[in-house]
Phi, psi and omega in degrees: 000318184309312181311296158333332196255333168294325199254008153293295216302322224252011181244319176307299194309317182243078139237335173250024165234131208251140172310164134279099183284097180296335183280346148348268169287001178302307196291303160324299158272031178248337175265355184247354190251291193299310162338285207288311164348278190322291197288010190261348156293329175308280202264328188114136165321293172346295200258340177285284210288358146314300175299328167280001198270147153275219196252322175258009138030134150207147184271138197230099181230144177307150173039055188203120181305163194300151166248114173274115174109148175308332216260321179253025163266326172297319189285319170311329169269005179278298245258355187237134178293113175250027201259344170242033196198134197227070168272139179232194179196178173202150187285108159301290171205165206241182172199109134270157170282158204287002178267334178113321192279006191201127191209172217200123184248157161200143174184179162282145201230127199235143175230120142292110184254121180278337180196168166102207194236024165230058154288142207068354163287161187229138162222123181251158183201183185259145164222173165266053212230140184255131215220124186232124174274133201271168177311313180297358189052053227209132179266153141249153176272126188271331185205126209225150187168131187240164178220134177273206181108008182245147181319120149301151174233150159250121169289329161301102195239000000 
């Protein structure tokens, strides 16, 4: 009988552990990387990466120490104008890991100046963001960081 109970026990056990399709969640977060792109046109750089951030969130920015946590990603972009600049990127590739909850983007990225007098410059760069999936099955990014440095173009001609 002990036996019979054991080998109930061991078909539940593996009746609740559900494959993962990693190549799946690849494309999911490879559409949630382009998602927040969009919405950071919607809405503003600012407030898009509020909403894609997780709650421990961190920032990686040239000549600036790290900024940790959701809270002290809002209060820095409360204090900053994003109204003259229009960024966006797009996902080279993607990577998750075989657990499913965790992943990684990188692609290029373009900042548009939008008003003043380097309207129409584009400056591009790489970027980086590491994606942690929430309770919510939802991705969010734990850690984000670009580096500029590819020819600027002017569009103004």
């Amino acid at each position: 009988m002990k036996k019979l109970y054991q080998i109930i026990l061991l078909a539940i056990i593996a009746g609740c552990t559900s494959k993962i399709n990693i190549e799946q969640e690849k494309e999911n977060l490879l559409q949630t990387d382009i998602e927040f792109s969009n919405r950071s046109v919607e809405v503003g750089n600012h407030q898009a990466f509020v909403e894609f951030a997780s709650s421990d969130a961190v920032l990686l920015k040239p000549n600036s120490f790290p900024i940790i946590g959701k809270s002290a990603i809002k209060n820095l972009y409360s204090q900053l104008s994003d109204s003259g600049y229009r960024l966006t990127w797009k996902p080279s590739y993607g990577k998750v890991a075989s657990s499913g909850d965790l992943g990684y983007t990188f692609g290029i990225y373009l900042l548009e100046i939008t008003e003043g007098v380097q309207k129409g410059l584009i400056s591009k760069g790489t970027y980086c963001s590491i994606w942690e999936k929430n309770i919510k099955g939802n991705w969010r990014f734990v850690l984000d960081t670009g580096n500029p440095g590819l020819n600027p173009v002017n569009t103004e001609q």
